[in-house]
C-alpha positions in Angstrom: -183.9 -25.0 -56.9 -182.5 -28.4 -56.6 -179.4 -29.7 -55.5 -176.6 -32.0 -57.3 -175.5 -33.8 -54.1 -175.4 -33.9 -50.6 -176.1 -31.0 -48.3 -172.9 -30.6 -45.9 -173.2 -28.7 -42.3 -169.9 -27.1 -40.9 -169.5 -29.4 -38.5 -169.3 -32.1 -41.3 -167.0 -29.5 -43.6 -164.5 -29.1 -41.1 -163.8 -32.9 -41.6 -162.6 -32.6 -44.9 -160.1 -30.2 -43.2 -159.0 -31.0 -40.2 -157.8 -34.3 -38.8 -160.7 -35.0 -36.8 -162.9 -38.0 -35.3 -164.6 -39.1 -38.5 -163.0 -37.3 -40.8 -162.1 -41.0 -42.6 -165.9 -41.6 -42.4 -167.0 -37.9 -44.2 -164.0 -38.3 -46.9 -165.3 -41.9 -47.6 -169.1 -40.8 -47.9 -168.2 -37.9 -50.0 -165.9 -39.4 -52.5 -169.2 -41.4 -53.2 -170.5 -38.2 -55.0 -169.5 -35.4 -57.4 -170.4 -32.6 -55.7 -171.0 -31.3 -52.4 -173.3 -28.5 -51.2 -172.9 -26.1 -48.4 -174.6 -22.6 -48.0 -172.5 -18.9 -47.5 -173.4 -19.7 -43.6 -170.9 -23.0 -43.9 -168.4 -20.4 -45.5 -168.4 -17.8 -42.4 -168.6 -20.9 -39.9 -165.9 -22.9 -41.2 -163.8 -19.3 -40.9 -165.0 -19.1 -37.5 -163.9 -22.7 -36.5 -160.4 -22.1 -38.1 -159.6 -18.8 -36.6 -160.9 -20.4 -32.7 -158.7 -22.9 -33.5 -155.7 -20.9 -34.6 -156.4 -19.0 -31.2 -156.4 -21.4 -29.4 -153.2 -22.8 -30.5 -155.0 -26.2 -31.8 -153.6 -25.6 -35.5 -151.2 -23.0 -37.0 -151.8 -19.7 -39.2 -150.2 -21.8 -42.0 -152.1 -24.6 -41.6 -155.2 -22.3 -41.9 -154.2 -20.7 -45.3 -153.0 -24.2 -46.6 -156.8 -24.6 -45.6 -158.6 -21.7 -47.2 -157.2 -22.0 -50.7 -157.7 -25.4 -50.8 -161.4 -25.3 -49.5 -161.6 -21.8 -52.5 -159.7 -23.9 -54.9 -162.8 -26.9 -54.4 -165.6 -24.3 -54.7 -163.5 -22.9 -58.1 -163.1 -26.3 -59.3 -167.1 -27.0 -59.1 -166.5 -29.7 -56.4 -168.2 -27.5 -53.9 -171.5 -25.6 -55.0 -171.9 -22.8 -52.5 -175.7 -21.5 -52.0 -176.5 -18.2 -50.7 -178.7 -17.2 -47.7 -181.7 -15.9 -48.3 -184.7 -14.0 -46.1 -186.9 -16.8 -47.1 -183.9 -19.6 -45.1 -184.8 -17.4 -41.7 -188.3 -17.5 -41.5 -188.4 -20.9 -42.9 -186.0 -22.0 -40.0 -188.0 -20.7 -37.1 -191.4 -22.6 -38.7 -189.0 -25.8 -38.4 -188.4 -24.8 -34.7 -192.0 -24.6 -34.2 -192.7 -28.1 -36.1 -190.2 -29.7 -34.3 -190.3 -28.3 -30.5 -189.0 -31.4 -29.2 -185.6 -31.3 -30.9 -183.2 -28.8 -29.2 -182.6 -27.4 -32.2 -180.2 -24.6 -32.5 -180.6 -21.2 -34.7 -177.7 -21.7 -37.4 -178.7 -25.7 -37.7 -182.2 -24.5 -37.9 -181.0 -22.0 -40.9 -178.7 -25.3 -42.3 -181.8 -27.2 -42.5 -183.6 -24.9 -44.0 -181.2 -24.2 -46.9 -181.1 -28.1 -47.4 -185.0 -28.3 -47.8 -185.1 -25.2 -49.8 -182.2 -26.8 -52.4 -184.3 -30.3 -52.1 -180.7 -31.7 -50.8 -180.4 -35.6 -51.7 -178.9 -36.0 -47.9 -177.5 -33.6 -44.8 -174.5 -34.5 -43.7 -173.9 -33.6 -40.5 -171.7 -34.8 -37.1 -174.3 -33.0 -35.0 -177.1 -36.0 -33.6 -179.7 -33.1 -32.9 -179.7 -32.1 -36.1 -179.5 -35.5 -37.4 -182.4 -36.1 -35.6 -184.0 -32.6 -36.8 -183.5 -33.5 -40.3 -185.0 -37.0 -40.0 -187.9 -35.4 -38.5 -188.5 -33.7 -41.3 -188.0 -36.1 -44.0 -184.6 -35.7 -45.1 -182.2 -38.0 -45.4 -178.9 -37.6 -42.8 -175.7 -39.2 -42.7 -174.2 -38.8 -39.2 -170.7 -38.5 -39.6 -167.5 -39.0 -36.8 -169.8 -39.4 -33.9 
């Protein structure tokens, strides 16, 4: 399975969002392609970020579903191809921690990177420099994004 465009991590997602450091830097790589691709694990994280926000008082519950039905409107509209995890992402993403020990590599970027060599992703986008670093390490193009 090969990918149309960029792979995109959460941290990168929430960009597109949320008025954050870089997010001038993600929307200016991204308009630079048609598509962009995030797995079902960017889905549940990028809910996760919004609700700690919303908790925390960083961002209000309109504000979050003003967000979710334009991020589900962008993944209706084909400008968002969402692929699922798979069994294969896990084991593949703990034989990445083992080929690169050095990297402080964390479990879900370790299942991101996975998904983005399984899809044979054109680039990860990412704001994360470990993973950066991780996906470099492994041949993939990364874009480092609002750091």
């Amino acid at each position: 399975m090969s990918a149309a465009g960029p792979y995109v991590d959460t941290s990168a997602l929430a960009k597109w969002y949320l008025p954050e450091p870089g997010a001038e830097q993600f929307a200016a790589f991204i308009a630079g392609h048609t598509i962009a691709v995030i797995s079902r694990l960017a889905v549940v994280e990028l809910h996760s970020i919004l609700n700690r926000r919303r908790h925390a008082g960083e961002i209000k519950h309109n504000h979050v579903a003003r967000v979710v039905a334009v991020f589900e409107r962008q993944i209706a509209e084909g400008l968002i191809e969402v692929y699922p995890l798979d069994d294969r992402h896990a084991v593949e993403a703990a034989g990445i921690m083992q080929r690169i020990p050095d990297q402080p590599l964390r479990t879900l970027d370790a299942l991101h990177l996975a998904i983005a060599l399984d899809i044979e992703a054109s680039h990860l986008v990412t704001a994360d420099r470990v993973l950066a670093a991780s996906a470099k390490a492994l041949g993939l193009k990364a874009v480092l994004v609002g750091v």
